[in-house]
LUMMIZA-949702 format. One record per residue (C-alpha): x, z, y; residue in three letters. Coordinates in steps of 0.25 Angstrom, whole numbers, always signed. Example, Ala and Ser with C-alpha at 12.3 -4.5 7.8 and 13.67 -1.06 7.14 Angstrom:
residues 2
+-------+-------+-------+-----+
|     x |     z |     y |   r |
+-------+-------+-------+-----+
|   +49 |   +31 |   -18 | ALA |
|   +55 |   +29 |    -4 | SER |
+-------+-------+-------+-----+
//
This chain:
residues 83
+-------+-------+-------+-----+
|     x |     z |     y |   r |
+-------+-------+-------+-----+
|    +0 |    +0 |    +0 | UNK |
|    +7 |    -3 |   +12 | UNK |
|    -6 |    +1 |   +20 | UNK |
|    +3 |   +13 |   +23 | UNK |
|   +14 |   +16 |   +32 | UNK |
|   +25 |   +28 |   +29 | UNK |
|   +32 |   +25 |   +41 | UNK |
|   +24 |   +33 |   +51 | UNK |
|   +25 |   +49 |   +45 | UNK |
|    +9 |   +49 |   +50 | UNK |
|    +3 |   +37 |   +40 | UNK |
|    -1 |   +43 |   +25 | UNK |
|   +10 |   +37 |   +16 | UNK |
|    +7 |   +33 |    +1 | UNK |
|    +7 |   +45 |    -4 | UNK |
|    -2 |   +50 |    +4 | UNK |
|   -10 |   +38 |    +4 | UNK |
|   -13 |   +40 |   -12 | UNK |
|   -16 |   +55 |    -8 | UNK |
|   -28 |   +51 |    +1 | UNK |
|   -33 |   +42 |    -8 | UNK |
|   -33 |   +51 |   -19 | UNK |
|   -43 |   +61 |   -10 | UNK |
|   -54 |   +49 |   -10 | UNK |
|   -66 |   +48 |   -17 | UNK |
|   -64 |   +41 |   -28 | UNK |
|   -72 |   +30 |   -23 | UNK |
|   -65 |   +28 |   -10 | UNK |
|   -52 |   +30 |   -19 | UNK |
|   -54 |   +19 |   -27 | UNK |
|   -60 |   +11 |   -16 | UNK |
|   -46 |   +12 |    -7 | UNK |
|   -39 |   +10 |   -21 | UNK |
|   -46 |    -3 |   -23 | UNK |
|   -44 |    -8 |   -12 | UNK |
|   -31 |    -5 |    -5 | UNK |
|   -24 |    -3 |   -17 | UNK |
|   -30 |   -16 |   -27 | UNK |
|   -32 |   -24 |   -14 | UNK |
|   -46 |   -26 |   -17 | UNK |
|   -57 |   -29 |    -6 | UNK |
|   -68 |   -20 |    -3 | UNK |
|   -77 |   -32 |   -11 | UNK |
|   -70 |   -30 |   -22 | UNK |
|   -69 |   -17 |   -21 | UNK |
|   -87 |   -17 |   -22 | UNK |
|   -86 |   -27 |   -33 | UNK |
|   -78 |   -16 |   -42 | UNK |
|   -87 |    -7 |   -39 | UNK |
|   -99 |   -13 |   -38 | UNK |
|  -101 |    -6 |   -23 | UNK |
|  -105 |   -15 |    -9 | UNK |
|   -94 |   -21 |    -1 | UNK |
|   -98 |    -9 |    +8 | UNK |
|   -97 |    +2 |    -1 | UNK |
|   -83 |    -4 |    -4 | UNK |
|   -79 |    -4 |   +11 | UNK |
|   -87 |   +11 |   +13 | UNK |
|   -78 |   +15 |    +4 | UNK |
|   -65 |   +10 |    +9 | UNK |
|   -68 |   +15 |   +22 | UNK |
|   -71 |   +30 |   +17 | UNK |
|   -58 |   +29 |   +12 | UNK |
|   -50 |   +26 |   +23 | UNK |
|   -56 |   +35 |   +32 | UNK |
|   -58 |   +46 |   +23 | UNK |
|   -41 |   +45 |   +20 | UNK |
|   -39 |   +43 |   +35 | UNK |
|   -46 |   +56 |   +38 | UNK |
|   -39 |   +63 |   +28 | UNK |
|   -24 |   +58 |   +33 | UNK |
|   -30 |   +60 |   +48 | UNK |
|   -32 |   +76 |   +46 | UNK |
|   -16 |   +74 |   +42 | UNK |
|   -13 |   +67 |   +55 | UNK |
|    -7 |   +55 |   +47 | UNK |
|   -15 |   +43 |   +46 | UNK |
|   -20 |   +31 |   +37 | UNK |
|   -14 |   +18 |   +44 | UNK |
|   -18 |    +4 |   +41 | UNK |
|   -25 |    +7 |   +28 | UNK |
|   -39 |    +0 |   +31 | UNK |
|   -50 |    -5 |   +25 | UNK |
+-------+-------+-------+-----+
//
């Protein structure tokens, strides 16, 4: 994942990144999985599940903000890792 920078002592590094992940649902889990790690579109994403195109994207979007909210109260944040 390059979607993260450990250049600046304030961005969540990769270790920290797979620690946020871990603290979602599992639905939003595997939702973030799907598609930042496998690269699959939010469309593909409600095919294999058998969910809407919106549900997909809801969920994607929980996820972010839920992990940002979470690095916030840190004073670190979540950079360039968007929907």
């Amino acid at each position: 994942m390059k979607a993260f920078s450990t250049k600046r002592k304030n961005k969540v590094n990769r270790k920290e990144l797979r620690k946020l992940i871990n603290q979602l649902s599992p639905v939003l889990k595997e939702t973030i999985l799907l598609h930042h790690t496998f690269k699959m579109s939010f469309q593909e994403i409600a095919d294999y599940r058998n969910i809407s195109i919106n549900t997909s994207l809801s969920r994607g979007n929980q996820a972010v903000k839920k992990m940002q909210r979470i690095v916030a109260k840190r004073g670190l944040t979540l950079s360039h890792f968007l929907i």
